[in-house]
VEXLUM-857343 format. One line per 8 residues: their letters; for each residue x negated, y negated, z negated of N, C-alpha, C, O. Coordinates in steps of 0.02 Angstrom, whole numbers, plus 50000, padded with zeros to 5 digits. Layout:
N
a	X Y Z X Y Z X Y Z X Y Z; ...
% end
This chain:
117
xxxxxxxx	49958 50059 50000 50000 50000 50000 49955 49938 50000 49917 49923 49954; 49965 49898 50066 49899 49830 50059 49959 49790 50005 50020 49796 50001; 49918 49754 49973 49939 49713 49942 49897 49625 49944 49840 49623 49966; 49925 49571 49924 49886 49529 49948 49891 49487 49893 49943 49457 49879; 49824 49482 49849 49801 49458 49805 49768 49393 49786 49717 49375 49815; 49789 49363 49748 49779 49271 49759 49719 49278 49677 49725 49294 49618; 49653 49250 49735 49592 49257 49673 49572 49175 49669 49602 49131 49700; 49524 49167 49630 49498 49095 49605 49461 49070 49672 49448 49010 49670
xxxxxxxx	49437 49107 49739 49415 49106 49786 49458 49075 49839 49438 49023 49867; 49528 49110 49857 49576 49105 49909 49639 49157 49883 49675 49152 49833; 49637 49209 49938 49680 49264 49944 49628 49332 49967 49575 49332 49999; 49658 49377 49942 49629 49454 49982 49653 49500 49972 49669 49524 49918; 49661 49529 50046 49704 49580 50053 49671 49642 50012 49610 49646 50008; 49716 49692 49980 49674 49752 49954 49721 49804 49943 49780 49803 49927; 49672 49860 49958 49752 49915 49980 49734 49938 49891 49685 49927 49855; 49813 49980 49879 49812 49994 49811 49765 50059 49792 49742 50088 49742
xxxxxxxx	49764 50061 49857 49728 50137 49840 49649 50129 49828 49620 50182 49817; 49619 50086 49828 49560 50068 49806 49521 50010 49757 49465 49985 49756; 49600 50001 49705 49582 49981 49639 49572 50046 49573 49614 50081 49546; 49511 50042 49566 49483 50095 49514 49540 50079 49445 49581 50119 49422; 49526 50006 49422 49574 49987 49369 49567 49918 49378 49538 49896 49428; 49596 49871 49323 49625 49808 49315 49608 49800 49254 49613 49845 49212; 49586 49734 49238 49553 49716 49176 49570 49651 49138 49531 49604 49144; 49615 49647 49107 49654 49568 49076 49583 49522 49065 49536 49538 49028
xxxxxxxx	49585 49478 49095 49528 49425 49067 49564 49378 49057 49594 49369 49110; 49586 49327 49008 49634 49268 48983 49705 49285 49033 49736 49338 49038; 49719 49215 49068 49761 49228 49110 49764 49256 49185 49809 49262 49226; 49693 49272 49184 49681 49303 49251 49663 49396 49247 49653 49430 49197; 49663 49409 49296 49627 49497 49284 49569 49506 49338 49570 49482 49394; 49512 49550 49309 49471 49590 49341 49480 49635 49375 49477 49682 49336; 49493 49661 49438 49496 49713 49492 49453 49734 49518 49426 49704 49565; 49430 49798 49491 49375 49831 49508 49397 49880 49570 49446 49917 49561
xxxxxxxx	49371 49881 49617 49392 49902 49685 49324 49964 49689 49270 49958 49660; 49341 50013 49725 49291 50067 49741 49257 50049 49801 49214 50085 49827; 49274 49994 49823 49243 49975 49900 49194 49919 49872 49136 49936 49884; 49195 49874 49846 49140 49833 49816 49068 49883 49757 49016 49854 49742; 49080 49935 49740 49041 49964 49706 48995 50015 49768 48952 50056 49751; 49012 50003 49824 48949 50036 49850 48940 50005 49916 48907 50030 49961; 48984 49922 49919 48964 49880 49971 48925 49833 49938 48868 49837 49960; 48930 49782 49887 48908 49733 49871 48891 49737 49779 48913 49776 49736
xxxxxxxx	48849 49686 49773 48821 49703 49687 48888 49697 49627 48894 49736 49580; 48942 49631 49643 48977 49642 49623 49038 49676 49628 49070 49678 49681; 49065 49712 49557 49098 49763 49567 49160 49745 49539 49191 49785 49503; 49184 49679 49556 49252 49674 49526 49251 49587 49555 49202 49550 49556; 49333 49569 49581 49327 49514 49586 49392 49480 49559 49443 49513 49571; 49401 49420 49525 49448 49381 49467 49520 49368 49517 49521 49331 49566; 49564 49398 49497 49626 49382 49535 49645 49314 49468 49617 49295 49417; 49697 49297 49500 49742 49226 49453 49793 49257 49438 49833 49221 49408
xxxxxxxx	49818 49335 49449 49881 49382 49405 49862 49396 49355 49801 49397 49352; 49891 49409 49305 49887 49425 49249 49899 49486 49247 49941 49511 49285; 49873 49515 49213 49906 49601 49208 49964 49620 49217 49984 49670 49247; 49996 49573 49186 50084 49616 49192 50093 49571 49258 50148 49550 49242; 50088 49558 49286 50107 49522 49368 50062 49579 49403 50090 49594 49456; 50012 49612 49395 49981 49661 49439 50027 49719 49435 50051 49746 49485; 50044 49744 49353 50078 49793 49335 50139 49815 49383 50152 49869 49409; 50170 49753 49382 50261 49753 49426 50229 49750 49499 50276 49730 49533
xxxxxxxx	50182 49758 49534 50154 49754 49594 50132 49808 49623 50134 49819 49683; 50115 49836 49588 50083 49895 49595 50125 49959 49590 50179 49955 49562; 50103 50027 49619 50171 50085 49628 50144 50090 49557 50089 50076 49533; 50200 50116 49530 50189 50136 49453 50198 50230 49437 50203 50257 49383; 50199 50258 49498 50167 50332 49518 50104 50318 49511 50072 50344 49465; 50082 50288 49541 49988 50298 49526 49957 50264 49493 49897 50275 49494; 49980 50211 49454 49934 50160 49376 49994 50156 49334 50056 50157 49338; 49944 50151 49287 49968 50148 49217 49951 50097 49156 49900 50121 49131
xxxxxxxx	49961 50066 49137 49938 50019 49080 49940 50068 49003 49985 50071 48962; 49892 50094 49004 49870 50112 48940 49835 50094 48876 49814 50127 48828; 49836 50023 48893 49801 49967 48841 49832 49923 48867 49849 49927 48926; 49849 49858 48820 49857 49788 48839 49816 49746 48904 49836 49713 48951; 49749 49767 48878 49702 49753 48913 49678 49776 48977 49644 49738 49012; 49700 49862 49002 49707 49904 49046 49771 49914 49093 49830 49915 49076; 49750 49919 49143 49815 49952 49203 49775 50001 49261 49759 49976 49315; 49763 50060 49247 49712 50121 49279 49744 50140 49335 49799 50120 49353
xxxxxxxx	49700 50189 49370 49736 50201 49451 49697 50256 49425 49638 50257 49405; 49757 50320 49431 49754 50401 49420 49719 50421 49464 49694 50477 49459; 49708 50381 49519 49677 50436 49563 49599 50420 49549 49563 50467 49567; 49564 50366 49522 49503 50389 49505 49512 50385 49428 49491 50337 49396; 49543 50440 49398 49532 50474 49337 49480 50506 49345 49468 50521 49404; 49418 50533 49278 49395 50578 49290 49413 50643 49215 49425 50703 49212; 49405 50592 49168 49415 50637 49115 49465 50605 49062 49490 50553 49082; 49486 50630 48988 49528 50617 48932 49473 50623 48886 49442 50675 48897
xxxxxxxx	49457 50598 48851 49394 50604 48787 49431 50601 48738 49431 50552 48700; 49471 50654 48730 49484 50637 48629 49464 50626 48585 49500 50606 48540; 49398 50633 48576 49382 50616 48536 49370 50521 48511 49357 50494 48457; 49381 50495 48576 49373 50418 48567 49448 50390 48595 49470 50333 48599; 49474 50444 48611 49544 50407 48651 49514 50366 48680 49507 50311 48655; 49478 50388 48760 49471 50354 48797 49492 50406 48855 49491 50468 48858; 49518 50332 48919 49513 50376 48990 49427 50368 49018 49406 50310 49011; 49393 50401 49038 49342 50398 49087 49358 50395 49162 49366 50449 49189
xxxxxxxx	49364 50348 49193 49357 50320 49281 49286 50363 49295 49238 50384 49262; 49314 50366 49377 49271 50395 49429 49190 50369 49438 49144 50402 49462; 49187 50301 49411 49132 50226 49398 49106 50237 49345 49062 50196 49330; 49118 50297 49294 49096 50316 49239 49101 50236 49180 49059 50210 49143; 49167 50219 49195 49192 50162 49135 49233 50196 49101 49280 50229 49122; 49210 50185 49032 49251 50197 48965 49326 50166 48932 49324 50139 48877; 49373 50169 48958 49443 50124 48945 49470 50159 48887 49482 50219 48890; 49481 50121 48827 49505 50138 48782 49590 50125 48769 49618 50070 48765
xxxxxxxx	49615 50184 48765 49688 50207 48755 49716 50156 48683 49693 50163 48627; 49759 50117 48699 49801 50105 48643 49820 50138 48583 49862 50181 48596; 49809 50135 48533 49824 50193 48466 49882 50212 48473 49887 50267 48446; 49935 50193 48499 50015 50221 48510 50036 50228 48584 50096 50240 48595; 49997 50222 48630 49998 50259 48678 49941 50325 48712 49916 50337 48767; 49941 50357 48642 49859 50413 48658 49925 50489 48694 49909 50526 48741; 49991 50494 48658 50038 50544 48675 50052 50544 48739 50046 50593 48775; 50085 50449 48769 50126 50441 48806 50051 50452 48872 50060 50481 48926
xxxxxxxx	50003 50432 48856 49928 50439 48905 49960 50531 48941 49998 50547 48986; 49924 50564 48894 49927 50618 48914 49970 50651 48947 49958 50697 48986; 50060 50615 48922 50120 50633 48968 50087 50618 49043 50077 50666 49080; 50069 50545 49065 50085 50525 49121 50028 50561 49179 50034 50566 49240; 49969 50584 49131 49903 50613 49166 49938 50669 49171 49955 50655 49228; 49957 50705 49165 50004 50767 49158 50041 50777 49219 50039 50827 49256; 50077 50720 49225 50134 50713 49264 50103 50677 49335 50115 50696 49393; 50069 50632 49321 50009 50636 49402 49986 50695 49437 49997 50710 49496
xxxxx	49951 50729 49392 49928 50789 49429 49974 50831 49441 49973 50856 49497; 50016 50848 49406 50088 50898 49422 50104 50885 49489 50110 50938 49521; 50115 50828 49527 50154 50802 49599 50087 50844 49645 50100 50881 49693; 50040 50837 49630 49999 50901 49672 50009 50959 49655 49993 50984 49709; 50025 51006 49620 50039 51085 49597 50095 51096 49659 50124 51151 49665
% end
C-alpha cells in the first residue's frame, strides 16, 4: 500500500510494506524503512504524523502499536524475548512491549502468522 507521507523535508511516497517500525518522537514520528538501511547511512526519516495519525493509516493486519511509543510491521518481526518483553525487528532493534500489552502482543503475533498456516 504506497502511502504518502508529509516529513520536515516535503512529502514521500513509501509503500507500507517497507516500514520496519515507527517511532513517536514529540509530535512527529521516526520511520524506519528497510530501503534506507542498505541504501543510505540514515536509517529513518522524521514524518510530521504523530503515531496515532500513522496508526489509522496504516493496514492494521500488518502493524501494531505495542507501546505508546511503538507501531511495528509483523512482517519484519524476528523474535518475542520474554524475558525483557521485548519484540526484536529484522534490524536487530529492541522495542519494548507495554507492561499491559505483553498478553494482547502475543495474541496479535499469533494471529499474523496464523493467516500463513
Amino acid at each position: 500500500m504506497k502511502l504518502l507521507i508529509h516529513s520536515l523535508k516535503g512529502a514521500r511516497a513509501v509503500d507500507s510494506e517497507d516500514i520496519i517500525y515507527c517511532e513517536a518522537d514529540g509530535n512527529n514520528s521516526n520511520i524506519y524503512l528497510y530501503s534506507l538501511i542498505t541504501n543510505e547511512q540514515r536509517k529513518y526519516f522524521v514524518s510530521t504524523k504523530n503515531l496515532k495519525e500513522l496508526d489509522n493509516l496504516l493496514p492494521p493486519i500488518d502493524f501494531y502499536r505495542c507501546h505508546k511509543c511503538y507501531l511495528i510491521n509483523f512482517k519484519y518481526f524476528q523474535e518475542f524475548e520474554v524475558s525483557t518483553s521485548s519484540i526484536i525487528m529484522s534490524n536487530e532493534t529492541k522495542i519494548k512491549i507495554a507492561k499491559g500489552k505483553k498478553i494482547e502482543s502475543k495474541k496479535h503475533i499469533l494471529e499474523y502468522f496464523n493467516k500463513f498456516s
